[in-house]
C-alpha positions in Angstrom: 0.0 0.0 0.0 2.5 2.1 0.8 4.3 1.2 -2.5 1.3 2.7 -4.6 1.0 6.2 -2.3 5.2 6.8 -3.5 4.5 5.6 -6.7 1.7 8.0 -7.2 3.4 10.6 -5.6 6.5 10.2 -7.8 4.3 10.4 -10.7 2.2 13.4 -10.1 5.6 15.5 -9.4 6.4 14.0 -13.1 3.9 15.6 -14.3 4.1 18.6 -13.0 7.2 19.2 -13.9 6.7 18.6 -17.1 4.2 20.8 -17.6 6.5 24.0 -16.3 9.1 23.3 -19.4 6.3 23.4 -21.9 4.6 26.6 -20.1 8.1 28.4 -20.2 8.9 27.4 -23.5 5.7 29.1 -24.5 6.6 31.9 -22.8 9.4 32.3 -24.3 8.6 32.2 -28.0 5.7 34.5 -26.9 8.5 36.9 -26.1 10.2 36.3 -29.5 7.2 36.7 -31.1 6.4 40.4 -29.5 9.6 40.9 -30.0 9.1 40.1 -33.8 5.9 42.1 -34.3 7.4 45.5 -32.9 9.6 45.9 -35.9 8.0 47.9 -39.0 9.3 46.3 -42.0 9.4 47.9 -45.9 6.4 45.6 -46.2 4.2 46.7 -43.8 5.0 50.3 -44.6 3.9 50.0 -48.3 1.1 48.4 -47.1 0.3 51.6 -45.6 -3.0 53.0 -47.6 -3.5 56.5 -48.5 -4.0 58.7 -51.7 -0.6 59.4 -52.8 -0.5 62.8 -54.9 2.6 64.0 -57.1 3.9 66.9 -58.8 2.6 67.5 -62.1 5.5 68.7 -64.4 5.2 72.1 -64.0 5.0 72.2 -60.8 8.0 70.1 -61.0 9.6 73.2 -63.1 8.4 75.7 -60.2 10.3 73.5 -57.3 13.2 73.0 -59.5 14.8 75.4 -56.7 13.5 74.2 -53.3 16.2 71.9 -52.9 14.8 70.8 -49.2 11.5 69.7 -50.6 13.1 67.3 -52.9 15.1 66.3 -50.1 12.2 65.6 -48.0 10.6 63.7 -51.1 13.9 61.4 -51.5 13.5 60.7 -47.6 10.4 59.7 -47.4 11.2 57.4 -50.6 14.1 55.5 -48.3 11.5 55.8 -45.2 9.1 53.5 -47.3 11.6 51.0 -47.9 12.1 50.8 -44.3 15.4 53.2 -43.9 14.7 55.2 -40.7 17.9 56.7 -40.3 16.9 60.5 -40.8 13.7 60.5 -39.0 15.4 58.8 -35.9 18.1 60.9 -36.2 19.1 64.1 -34.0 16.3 66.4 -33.4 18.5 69.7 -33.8 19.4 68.6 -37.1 15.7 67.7 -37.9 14.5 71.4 -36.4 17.5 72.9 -38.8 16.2 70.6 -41.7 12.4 72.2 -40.9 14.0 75.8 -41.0 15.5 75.1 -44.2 11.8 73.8 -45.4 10.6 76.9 -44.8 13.0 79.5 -45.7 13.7 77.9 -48.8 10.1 77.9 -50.1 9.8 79.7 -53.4 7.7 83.1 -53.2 4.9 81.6 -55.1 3.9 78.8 -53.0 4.0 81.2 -49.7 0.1 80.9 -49.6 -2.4 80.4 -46.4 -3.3 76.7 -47.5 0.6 75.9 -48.0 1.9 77.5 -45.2 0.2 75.9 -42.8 0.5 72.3 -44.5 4.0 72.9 -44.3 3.1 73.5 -40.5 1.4 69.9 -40.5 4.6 68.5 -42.1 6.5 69.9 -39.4 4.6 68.7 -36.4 4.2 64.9 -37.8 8.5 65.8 -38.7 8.9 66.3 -35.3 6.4 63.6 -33.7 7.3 60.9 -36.3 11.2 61.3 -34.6 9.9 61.2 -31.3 8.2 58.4 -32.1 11.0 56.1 -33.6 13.2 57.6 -30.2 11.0 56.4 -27.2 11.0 52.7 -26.8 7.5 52.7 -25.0 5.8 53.2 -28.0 3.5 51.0 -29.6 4.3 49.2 -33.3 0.7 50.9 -34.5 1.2 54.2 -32.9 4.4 54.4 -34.6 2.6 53.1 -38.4 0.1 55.6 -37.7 2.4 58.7 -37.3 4.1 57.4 -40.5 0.9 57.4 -42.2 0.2 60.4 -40.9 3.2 62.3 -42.7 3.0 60.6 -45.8 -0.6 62.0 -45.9 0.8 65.2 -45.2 3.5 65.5 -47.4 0.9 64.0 -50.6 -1.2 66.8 -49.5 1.4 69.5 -49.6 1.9 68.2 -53.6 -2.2 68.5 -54.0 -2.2 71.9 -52.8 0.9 73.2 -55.0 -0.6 71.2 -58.0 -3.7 73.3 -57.2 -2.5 76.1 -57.1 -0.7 76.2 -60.1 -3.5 75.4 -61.7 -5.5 78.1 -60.3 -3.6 80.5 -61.4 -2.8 79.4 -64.9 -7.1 79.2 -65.4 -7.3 82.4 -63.6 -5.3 83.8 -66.4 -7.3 83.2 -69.1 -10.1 85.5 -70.1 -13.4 84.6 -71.3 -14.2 86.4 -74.7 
């Protein structure tokens, strides 16, 4: 009788202590697998969906000169294959690069409407590096800040496509 009572025993501590090593080993690919899921690859960036405007060619012509919005352009180009390496860069150099953006605008785009989307391509600039700095936040907080600027930025090229085109139809005269 006794016998039986150890022998059971013996086996439920077995089985118990089998069951840990399969519960830790779940916790750890858990782990691996959060671990995973916080990087944003070039994938899931162009998976990203938004209206994506560009320049029309003349407006094209009328940037020629506005060397950091073609900067900005090839940047977010690299930032959609997954290179984050100027917006997780050093904020001074990102504040002198938005100074730039703004003092190099040409004369004709210094309008109400492109002013202050250059404003909303500053702030999502600036909380799009914050972003990518803090380890505390979240995978989607950090895709939707991307989105975010890439919306901004398409919208900046609406606007100037607009108006250019404004002005070349408020040109013409009806006869």
């Amino acid at each position: 009788m006794k016998i039986r009572f150890v022998v059971l025993v013996l086996s439920c501590i077995m089985v118990m202590s089998c069951d840990d090593t399969a519960t830790s080993d779940s916790t750890v690919e858990t782990i691996e697998e959060t671990d995973q899921n916080k990087k944003i690859s070039a994938k899931t960036i162009q998976d990203i969906d938004y209206n994506d405007y560009a320049l029309s060619s003349e407006a094209e012509s009328k940037t020629v000169t506005w060397d950091t919005y073609h900067e900005l352009a090839t940047q977010l180009s690299y930032l959609k294959k997954g290179d984050f390496s100027f917006f997780n860069g050093d904020i001074d150099l990102l504040k002198k690069f938005i100074s730039e953006f703004k003092t190099q605008m040409p004369e004709e785009f210094k309008t109400n409407l492109i002013i202050s989307r250059n404003a909303i391509i500053e702030t999502e600039l600036l909380k799009l590096n914050e972003n990518l700095t803090i380890d505390n936040i979240s995978r989607d907080e950090k895709i939707l800040n991307i989105k975010a600027l890439f919306v901004s930025f398409s919208s900046l090229n609406y606007l100037i496509n607009k108006k250019l085109e404004d002005d070349f139809y408020g040109k013409i005269q009806p006869e």
